[in-house]
PLY file of the C-alpha trace (Angstrom):
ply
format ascii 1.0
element vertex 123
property float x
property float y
property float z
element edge 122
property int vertex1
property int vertex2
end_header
-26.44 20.11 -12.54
-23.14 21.33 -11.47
-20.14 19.16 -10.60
-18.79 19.82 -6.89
-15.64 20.71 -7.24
-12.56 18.77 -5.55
-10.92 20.58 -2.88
-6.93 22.00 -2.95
-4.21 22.18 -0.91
-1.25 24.34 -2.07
1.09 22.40 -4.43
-1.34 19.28 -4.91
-3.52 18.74 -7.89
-6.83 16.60 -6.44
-7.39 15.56 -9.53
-4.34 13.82 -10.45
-2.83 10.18 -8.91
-0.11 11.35 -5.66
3.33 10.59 -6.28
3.49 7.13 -6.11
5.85 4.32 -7.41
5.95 0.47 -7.04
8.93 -1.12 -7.84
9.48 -4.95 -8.00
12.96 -6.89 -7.14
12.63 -10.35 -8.11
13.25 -13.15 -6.29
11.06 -16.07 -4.05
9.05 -14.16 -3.17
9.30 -11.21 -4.79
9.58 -7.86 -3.05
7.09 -5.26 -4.05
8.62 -1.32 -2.83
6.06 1.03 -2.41
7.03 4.60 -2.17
4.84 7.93 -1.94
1.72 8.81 -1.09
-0.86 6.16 -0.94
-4.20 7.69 -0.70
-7.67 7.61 -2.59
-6.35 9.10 -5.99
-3.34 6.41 -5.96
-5.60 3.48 -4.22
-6.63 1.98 -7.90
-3.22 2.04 -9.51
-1.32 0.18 -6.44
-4.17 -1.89 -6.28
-3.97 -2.91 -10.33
-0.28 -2.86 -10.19
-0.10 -5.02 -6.86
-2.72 -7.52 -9.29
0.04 -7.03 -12.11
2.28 -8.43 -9.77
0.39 -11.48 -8.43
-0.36 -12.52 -11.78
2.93 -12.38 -12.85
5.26 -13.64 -9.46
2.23 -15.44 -7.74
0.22 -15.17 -4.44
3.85 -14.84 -2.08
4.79 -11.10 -1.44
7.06 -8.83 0.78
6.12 -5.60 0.83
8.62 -3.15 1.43
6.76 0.00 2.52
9.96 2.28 3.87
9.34 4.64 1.19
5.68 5.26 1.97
4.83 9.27 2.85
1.14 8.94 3.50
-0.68 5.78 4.14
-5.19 6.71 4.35
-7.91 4.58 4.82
-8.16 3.91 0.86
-4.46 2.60 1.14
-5.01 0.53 3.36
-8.41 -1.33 1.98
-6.08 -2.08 -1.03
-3.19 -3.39 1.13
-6.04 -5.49 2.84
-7.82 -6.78 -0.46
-4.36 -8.14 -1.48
-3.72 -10.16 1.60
-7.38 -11.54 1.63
-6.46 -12.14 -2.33
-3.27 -13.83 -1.52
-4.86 -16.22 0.78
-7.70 -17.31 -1.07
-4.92 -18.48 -3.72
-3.22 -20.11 -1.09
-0.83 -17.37 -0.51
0.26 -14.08 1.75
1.38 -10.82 1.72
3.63 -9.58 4.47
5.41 -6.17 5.49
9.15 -6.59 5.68
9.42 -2.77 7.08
7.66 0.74 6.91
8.00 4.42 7.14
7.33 5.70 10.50
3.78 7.23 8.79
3.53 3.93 7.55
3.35 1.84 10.83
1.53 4.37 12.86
-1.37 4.00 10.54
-0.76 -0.15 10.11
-0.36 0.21 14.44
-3.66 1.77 15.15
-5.77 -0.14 13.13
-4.28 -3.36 14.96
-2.91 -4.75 11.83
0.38 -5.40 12.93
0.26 -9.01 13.02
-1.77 -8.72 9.83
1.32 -7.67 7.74
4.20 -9.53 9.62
5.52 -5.95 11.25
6.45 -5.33 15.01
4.18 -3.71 17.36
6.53 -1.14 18.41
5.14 2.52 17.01
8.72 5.17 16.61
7.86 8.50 18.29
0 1
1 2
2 3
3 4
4 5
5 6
6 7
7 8
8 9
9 10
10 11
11 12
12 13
13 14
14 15
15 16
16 17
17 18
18 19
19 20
20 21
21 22
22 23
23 24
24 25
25 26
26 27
27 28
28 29
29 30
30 31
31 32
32 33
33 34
34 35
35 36
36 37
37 38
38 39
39 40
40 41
41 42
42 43
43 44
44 45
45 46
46 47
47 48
48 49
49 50
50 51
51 52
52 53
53 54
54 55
55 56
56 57
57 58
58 59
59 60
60 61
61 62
62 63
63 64
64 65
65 66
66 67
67 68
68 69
69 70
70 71
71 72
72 73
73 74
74 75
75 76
76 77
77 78
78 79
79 80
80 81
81 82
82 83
83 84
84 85
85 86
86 87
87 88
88 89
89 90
90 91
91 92
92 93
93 94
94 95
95 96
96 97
97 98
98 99
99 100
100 101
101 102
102 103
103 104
104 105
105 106
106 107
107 108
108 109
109 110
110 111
111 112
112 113
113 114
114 115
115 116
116 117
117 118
118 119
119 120
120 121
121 122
């Protein structure tokens, strides 16, 4: 049986992770900058590098999402699953600030509150 094939958009490869980097500055707590795309190929390695960081700085994290270029549904399940991980060991995770792209997806899902960011959406 054949294998569907992924689709393409000009200068994207499907197959590969978007261009995404997580940086860490320490401190109490620690904050985490995400920059790049963060989409359904990049989902898993934010997701084990946000569980790097956890295990290695604790439950307590800022996340600095200014850099962030593309924020999908996949994205945001993994920014969810940390805060629900967070809490159940007695921790949090909250947004310090975001991209425009950034809070217009965090703003209409309602999860403003969620992540510690205003309500206010920039045209």
């Amino acid at each position: 049986m054949a294998q569907p094939s992924l689709p393409t958009w000009p200068g994207r490869d499907l197959t590969e992770p978007a261009d995404l980097r997580v940086g860490v500055r320490p401190g109490v707590p620690p904050v985490v900058e995400i920059c790049g795309e963060i989409d359904i190929l990049s989902a898993r390695p934010l997701r084990d590098e946000l569980l790097r960081v956890v295990r290695q700085h604790g439950p307590r994290l800022i996340l600095d999402l200014r850099g962030v270029t593309f924020l999908g549904c996949a994205g945001v399940n993994v920014l969810l699953a940390m805060r629900r991980q967070a809490r159940l060991e007695d921790g949090w995770v909250r947004g310090t600030q975001a991209s425009p792209r950034a809070r217009r997806t965090i703003s209409l899902l309602g999860l403003q509150e969620a992540f510690g960011l205003s309500a206010s959406v920039p045209a």
